[in-house]
N, C-alpha and C positions, 0 to 999 in steps of 0.2 A: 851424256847420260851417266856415264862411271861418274864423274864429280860429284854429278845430284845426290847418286848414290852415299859415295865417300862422305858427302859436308852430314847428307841427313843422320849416316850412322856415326859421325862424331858426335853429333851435336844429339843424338840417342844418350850416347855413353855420360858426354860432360853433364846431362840433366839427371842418369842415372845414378849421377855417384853423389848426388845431392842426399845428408843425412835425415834420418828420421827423428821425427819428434821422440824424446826421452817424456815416456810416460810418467806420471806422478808415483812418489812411493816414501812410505810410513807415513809418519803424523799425514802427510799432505794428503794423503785418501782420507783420512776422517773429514767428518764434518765440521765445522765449524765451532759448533759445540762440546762436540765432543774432546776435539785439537786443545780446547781454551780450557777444558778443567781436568788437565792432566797435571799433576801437582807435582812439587819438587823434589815430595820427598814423599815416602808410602805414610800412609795415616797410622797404622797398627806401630806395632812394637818391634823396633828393625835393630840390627848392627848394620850401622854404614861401613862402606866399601867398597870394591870391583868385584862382580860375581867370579868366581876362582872354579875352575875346572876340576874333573877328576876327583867329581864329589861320592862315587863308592865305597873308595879307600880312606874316606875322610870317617865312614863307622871302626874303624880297624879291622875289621874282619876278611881275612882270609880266603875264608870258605866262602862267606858271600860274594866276593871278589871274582872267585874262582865259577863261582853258578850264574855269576851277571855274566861273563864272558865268555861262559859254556853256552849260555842262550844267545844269544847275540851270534854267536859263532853256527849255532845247527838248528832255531829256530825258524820252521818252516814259511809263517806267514811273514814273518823278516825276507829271507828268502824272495818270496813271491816279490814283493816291493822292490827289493835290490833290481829283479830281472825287470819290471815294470819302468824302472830308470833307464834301465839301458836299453829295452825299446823305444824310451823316449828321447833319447841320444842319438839312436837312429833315424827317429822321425824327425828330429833336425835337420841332420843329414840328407834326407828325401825333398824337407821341402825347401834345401838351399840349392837341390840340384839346378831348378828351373833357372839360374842365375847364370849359368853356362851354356853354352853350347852345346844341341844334342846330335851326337854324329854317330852316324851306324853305316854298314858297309854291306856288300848283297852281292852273293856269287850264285848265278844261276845257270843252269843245265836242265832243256826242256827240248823231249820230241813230241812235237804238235802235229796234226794231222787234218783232213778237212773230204768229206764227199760231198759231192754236188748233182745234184738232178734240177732239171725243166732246161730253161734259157741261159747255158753255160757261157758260151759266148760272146753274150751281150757286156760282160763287164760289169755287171749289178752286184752290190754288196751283199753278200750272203747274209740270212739272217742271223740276231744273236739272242745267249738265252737271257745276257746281263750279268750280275754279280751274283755266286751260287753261296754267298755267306762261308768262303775258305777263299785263304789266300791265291792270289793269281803271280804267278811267275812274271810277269809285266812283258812278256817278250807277244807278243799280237799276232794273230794269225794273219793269213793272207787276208788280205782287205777286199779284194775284187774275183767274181766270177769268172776264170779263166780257162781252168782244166775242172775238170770233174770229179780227178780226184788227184790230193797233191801230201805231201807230207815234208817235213824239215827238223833240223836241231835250229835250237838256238839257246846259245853260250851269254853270256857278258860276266861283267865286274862291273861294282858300281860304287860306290858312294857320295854319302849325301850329310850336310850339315843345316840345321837351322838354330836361330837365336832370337829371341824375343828380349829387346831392350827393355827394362825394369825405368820406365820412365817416370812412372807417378811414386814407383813405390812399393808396388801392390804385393810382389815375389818376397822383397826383405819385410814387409810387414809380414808376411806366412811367415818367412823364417825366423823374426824374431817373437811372432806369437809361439811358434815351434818350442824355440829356445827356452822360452817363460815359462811353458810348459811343464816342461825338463825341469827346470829349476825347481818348480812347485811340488814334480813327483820327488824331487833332491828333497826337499824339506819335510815332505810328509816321509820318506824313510827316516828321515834323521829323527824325527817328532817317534816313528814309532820303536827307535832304537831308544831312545830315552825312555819312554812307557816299558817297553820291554823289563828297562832293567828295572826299572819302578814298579811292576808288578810282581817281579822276581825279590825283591828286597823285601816287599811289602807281604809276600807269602810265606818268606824265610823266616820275620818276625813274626807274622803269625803262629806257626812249626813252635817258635821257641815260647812264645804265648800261652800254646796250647799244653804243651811239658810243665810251664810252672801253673799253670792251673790242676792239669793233674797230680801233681806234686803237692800242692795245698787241699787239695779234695783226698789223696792220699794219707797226708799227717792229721786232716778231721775222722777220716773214716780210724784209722788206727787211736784215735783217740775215743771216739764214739763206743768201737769195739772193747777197748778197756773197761769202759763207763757197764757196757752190757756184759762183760766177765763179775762186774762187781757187785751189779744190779743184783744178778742172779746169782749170786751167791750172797746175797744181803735177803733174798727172796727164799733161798734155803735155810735162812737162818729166822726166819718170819721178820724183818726189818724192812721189809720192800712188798710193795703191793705188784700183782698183776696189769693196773693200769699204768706200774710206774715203768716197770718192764716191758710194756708196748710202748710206751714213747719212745724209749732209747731204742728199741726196734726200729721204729718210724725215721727217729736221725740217724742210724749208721746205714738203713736202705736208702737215703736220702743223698747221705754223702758216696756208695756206692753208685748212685746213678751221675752223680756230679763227676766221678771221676772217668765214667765208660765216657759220657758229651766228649770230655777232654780227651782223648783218646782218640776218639774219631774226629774230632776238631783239625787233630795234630794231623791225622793221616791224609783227611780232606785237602788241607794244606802243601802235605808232599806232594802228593797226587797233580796241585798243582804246579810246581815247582818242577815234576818229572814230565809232564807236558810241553810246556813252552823250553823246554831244554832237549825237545824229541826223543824222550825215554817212555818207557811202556808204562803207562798209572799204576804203579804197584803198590804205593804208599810205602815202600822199603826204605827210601832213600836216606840216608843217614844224616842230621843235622845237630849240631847244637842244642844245649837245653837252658842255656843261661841268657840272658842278655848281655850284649856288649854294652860299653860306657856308652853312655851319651854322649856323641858328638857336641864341640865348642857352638856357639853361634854362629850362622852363617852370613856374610856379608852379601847384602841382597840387592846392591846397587841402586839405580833412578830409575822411577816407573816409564821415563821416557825410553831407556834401553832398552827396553825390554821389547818394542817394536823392531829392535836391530837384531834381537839376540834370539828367542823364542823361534825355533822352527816352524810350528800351525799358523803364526804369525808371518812368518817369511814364507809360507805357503799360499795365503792368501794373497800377500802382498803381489807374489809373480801369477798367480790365477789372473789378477787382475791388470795389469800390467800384458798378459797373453789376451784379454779382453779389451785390452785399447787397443792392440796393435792388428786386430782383429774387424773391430770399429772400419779402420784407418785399410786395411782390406777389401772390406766390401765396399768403402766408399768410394777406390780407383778400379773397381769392377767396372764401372760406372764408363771411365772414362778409355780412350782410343788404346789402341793397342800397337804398339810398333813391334814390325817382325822383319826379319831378314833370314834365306836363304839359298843354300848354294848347294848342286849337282852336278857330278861329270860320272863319266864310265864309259866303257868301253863295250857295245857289243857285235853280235855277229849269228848272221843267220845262213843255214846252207841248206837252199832247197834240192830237194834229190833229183838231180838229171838234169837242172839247169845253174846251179852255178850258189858263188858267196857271196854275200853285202856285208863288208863292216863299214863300223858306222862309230866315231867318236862324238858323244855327248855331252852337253855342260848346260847349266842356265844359273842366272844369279839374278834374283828379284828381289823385289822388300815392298814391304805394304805394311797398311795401317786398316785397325778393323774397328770401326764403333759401333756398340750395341745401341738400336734404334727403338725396338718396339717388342717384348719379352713378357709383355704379359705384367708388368708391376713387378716380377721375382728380384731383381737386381735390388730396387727400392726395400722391395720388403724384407729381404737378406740384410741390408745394412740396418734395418726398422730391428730384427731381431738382435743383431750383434752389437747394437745400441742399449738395448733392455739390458745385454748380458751384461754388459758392461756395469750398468748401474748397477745392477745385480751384485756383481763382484766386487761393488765399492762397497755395499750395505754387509756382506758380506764377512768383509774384514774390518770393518767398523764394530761388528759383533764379534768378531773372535776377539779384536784389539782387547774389546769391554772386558768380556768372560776371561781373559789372559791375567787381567786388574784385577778381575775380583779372586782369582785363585791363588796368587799372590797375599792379597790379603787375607783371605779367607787363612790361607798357611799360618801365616805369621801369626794371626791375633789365637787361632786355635793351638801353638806350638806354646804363644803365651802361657794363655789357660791354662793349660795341660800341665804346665811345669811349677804354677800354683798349687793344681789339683794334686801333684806327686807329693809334693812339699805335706801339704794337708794329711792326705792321706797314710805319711811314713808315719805321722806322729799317731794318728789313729789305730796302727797296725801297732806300731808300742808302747800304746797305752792299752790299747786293749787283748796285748798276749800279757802285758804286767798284771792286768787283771785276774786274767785266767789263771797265774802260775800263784799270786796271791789267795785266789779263791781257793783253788787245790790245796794249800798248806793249811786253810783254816777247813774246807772239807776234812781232811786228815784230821783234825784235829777234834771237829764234831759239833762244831763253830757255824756251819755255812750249808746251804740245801744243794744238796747234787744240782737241781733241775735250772737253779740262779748259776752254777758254772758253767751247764750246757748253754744254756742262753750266752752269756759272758764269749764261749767259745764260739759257739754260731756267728756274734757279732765278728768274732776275728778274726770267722775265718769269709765275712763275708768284705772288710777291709782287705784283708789278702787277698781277694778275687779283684777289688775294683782296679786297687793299687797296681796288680798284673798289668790289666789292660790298660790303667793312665801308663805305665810303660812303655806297651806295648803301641800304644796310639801315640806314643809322643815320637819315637822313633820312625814309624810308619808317616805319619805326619810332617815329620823332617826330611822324609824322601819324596810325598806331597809338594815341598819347599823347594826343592830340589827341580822337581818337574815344572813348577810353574813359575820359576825361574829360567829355564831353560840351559842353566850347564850341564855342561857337557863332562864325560869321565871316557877313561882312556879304555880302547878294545876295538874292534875293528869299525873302521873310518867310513865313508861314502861308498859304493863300490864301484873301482876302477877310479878313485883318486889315489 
């Protein structure tokens, strides 16, 4: 009987340590289609290269630098996330226990007691109430009708072990669905550490957006204001009509309103910035009013790495990946179950006025258990975790897509953008040469006030666009950034 024992729990172990199937991952979860028109090189307008890290410091700013790493460091839904990983590191943990032996140990002390009435003598087992749903001290009362009324201690130690051989597989598929899991909340921190600072950068150039817009609605309005110092004293002198005096009213109210937008623009802005860096929204926060240089070109590497490199990418990829090995679970649900166990302990009962029994105890058994007849649930458990699966293939196949197109989407808008600045410089200095033109032959007696005002509105409305083709082309370059997926330096995974 030991041998049978002994051969069956090797021949447990030698089947248990047989490896799991390695689930498919990148290009190979796409489809077919999809795998075959991923191209060599991005279609838009790239610098080749290796994507390069530690792309915050690449704007040279400081400050910025300084605010991406202040949020990343004290923002709170960051935070949540961080902890959300390391509960999932736990729950590794939990579901690799089943892989060991579970041994617990039990020291009891119980005074039991028993009255009896009718037919004491006979030796008939007293009746019982059963299981009262609280634990039982395991030590048994008198079993047989003898006295009528009897009481006793009973003491022991015990311990006990059991192990369920992992024969099909079924405990390291938990575990390494477990694992996959972990992995994927890894990824989606990292995907939100990167957003993080991307929306911190993307609000900073906003802030500094908003300052040069009201900085240009500032030098209209103080221009406007002139024009209405002149008006009306050209309207004192009878050279100016009433109607010409309400229009320049009409544009320096016009360029005051333009300059309050801007203002609250800018504060909206900090407001953001003082949020996600867990500060109170004050709109106080102090920032820059200039732009930084434009950042070189960025080297944006092969649309194929970008399934290795992209976090939301690599999230999916172990979603899915936690949904095979899941599959591969419920399908050895299915099958027998091999168990081993072993008991010994010592105990000891001392009835009052008749004496002590000890009593040493042991058992060591092993069985096998196959589920026979459950109603369909086993079936339909693995029917589900099959769907899921596909689920999570389709899944990442659509984020792979949307990853390509935000990639491109960047590049060919960062284009654009850096055309549209080009355009736009030349238009902002043809049309203040205009303006400063017009003004000398106004002065002169040459040229109608209302064709400079126009002339000015036009430049100051190049000043406005040319702002934001700035301001979006920067923003845009941190866009590039994100849908790329480097990485910039400040604090890591948590608890790597």
């Amino acid at each position: 009987m030991k041998k049978t024992i002994l051969l069956g729990t090797a021949a447990c172990l030698t089947i248990a340590g047989c490896a799991l199937i390695t689930p498919p991952n990148g290009a190979d979860i796409l489809t077919e289609t999809a795998r075959a028109k991923i191209p060599g090189k991005w279609s838009a307008s790239h610098s080749r290269g290796e994507v390069v890290p530690n792309w915050i410091r690449t704007f040279g700013d400081p400050e910025l630098t300084r605010l991406v790493e202040d949020a990343v460091t004290r923002n709170p839904d960051l935070a949540a996330a961080a902890a959300r990983v390391e509960a999932s590191r736990a729950a590794v943990r939990v579901a690799a226990a089943s892989l060991y032996p579970r041994i617990a140990g039990k020291i009891m002390g119980e005074r039991q007691g028993q009255e009896l009435g009718g037919s004491v003598s006979l030796g008939i087992d007293p009746p019982t109430l059963g299981g009262l749903g609280v634990d039982s001290s395991g030590g048994s009362a008198d079993s047989r009708s003898v006295d009528s009324s009897s009481q006793r201690w009973v003491y022991g130690l015990g311990i006990g072990a059991a192990w369920e051989a992992d024969v099909w597989g079924r405990v390291r598929s938990k575990k390494a669905s477990a694992k996959a899991e972990s992995g994927a909340l890894e990824a989606d921190y990292e995907f939100a550490r990167l957003s993080l600072a991307a929306a911190v950068a993307s609000a900073y150039f906003t802030t500094i957006e908003a300052a040069q817009q009201a900085a240009n609605a500032q030098e209209t309005l103080d221009l406007y204001q002139d024009y209405l110092k002149l008006t009306d004293e050209r309207k004192k002198q009878g050279h100016a009509s009433d109607f010409e005096l309400a229009q320049i009213k009409s544009r320096t109210a016009g360029a005051q309103d333009a300059l309050y937008v801007a203002q609250a623009s800018r504060a909206q802005a900090i407001r953001a910035i003082e949020v996600v860096t867990s500060r109170y929204p004050a709109g106080k926060l102090g920032t820059r009013r200039s732009f930084p240089g434009q950042p070189k070109a960025v080297p944006s590497g092969l649309p194929a790495e970008l399934l290795e490199r992209r976090p939301d990418i690599i999230a999916a990829e172990r979603r899915f990946a936690a949904s095979f090995h899941r599959v591969h679970e419920a399908r050895t649900a299915r099958l027998p179950r091999f168990a081993i166990s072993v008991t010994g302990g010592l105990g000891s009962a001392a009835l009052d006025g008749v004496g002590v029994l000890d009593a040493v105890m042991w058992s060591l058994a092993a069985g096998i258990t196959q589920p026979i007849f459950l109603g369909g649930e086993l079936k339909a458990s693995q029917d589900i975790r099959t769907a899921e699966q596909r689920a999570a293939a389709a899944s990442y196949t659509g984020t792979a897509l949307r990853a390509f197109e935000d990639v491109e989407n960047a590049l060919a808008g960062e284009f654009y953008l850096r055309k549209r600045e080009g355009a736009l410089s030349d238009m902002v200095e043809s049309s203040g040469s205009a303006v400063t033109l017009g003004r000398a032959q106004l002065d002169q007696g040459h040229a109608d006030m209302f064709a400079i005002l126009r002339l000015a509105g036009e430049n100051l409305a190049a000043k406005v666009e040319l702002t934001k083709i700035r301001a979006s082309r920067l923003r845009e370059r941190v866009n590039l950034h994100l849908a790329l997926g480097g990485d910039f330096k400040g604090t890591g995974m948590p608890g790597k």
